[in-house]
C-alpha positions, 0 to 999 in steps of 0.5 A: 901512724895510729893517728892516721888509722884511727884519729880522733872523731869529733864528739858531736859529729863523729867525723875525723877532727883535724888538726892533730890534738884538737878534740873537736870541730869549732863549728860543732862547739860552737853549737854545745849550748854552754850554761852562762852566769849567773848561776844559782847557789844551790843547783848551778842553773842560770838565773834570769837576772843578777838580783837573783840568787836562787831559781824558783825550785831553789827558793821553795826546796830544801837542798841537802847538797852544798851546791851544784853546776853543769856544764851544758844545757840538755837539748840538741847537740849536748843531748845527742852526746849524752846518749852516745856516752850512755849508749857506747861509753866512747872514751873520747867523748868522756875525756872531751867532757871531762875537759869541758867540766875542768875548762868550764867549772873552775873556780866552782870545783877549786871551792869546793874543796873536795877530796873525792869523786862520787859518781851516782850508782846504778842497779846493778842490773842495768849497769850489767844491761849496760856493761857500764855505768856513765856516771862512773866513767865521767867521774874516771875521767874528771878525777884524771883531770883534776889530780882527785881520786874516784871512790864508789861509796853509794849502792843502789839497791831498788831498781826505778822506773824511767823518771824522764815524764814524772813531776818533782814529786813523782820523782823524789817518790821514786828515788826515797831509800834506794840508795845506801852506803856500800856494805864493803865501805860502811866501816871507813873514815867518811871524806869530809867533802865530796863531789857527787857526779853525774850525767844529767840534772833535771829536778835535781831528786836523784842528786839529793837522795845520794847527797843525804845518804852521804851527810848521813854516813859523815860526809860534812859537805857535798857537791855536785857537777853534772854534763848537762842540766835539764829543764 
């Protein structure tokens, strides 16, 4: 009866999905534009050929994670999605992308090893904006998945501008020493590896100030999974 009053809508097109237990339409997987190996071995980005090992940014940047992967490249469709997560936070959606994460990052999230979630914080005064914080309901959701607890240890205390038009520089400017360890978690026993997660990853900045935070904390490795990576 519930079903029937209010069923599942598909996350990309928001219509009711039949049959009953599907989560969404073939026809809109079928347009989720899914990242495809090989990948790189530090940000999880597809490569050009198989003779590669890391992409172009890899090579020249110092990565302070221990490696990364998405799920989806951030255009169209898995965009759309992202904003509708940021925008309502739709429980349906998160459950559907945390599916998507365990369906398509297998091996890499049983290799990590890691003994926590991490979701990347917000200020919290847009998290108040907001009424929530995207990273932490993905991480919610994943964490119910794969059986793996979820723990809030990072803070952000700077509030930052919109980084979507900056440059790589630009970026990591905009995000040196704004993320900390929580007061409240500064006196416990750091895990030993951890998965930080995320909605989207672009230069890969926000992902490597709260992984250096973390090292230096006493976390030993840290990884990363993200819905979406962008350009």
């Amino acid at each position: 009866m519930l079903e029937w009053l209010y069923p599942t809508r598909c996350p990309v097109c928001e219509k009711p999905v039949l049959p009953k237990g599907a989560m969404i339409h073939s026809l809109c997987e079928n347009r989720l534009p899914v990242l495809s190996e090989p990948f790189c071995k530090k940000c999880g980005k597809p490569l050009a050929s198989e003779d590669e090992e890391y992409c172009p940014v890899c090579m020249v940047k110092n990565r302070v994670w221990d490696g990364g992967r998405s799920v989806y490249r951030y255009q169209n469709t898995a965009g759309s999605m992202i904003r509708k997560v940021k925008r309502d936070g739709t429980e349906t959606i998160l459950v559907f992308l945390a599916k998507q994460m365990k369906s398509h990052c297998r091996s890499f999230l049983l290799e990590t090893g890691a003994e926590c979630i991490v979701p990347v914080p917000l200020h919290w005064t847009k998290q108040q904006k907001r009424g929530f914080n995207q990273a932490e309901l993905l991480a919610r959701a994943l964490g119910k998945e794969l059986g793996i607890p979820v723990k809030n240890l990072l803070q952000k205390t700077k509030h930052t501008k919109d980084q979507k038009y900056m440059s790589l520089e630009q970026r990591s400017r905009n995000v040196a020493d704004v993320y900390c360890i929580r007061k409240d978690k500064k006196s416990a026993v750091m895990p030993q590896a951890v998965l930080l997660i995320d909605d989207i990853v672009t230069t890969g900045s926000t992902l490597t100030a709260c992984a250096g935070v973390l090292k230096e904390s006493g976390v030993k490795q840290v990884y990363f999974i993200t819905v979406c990576a962008g350009e």
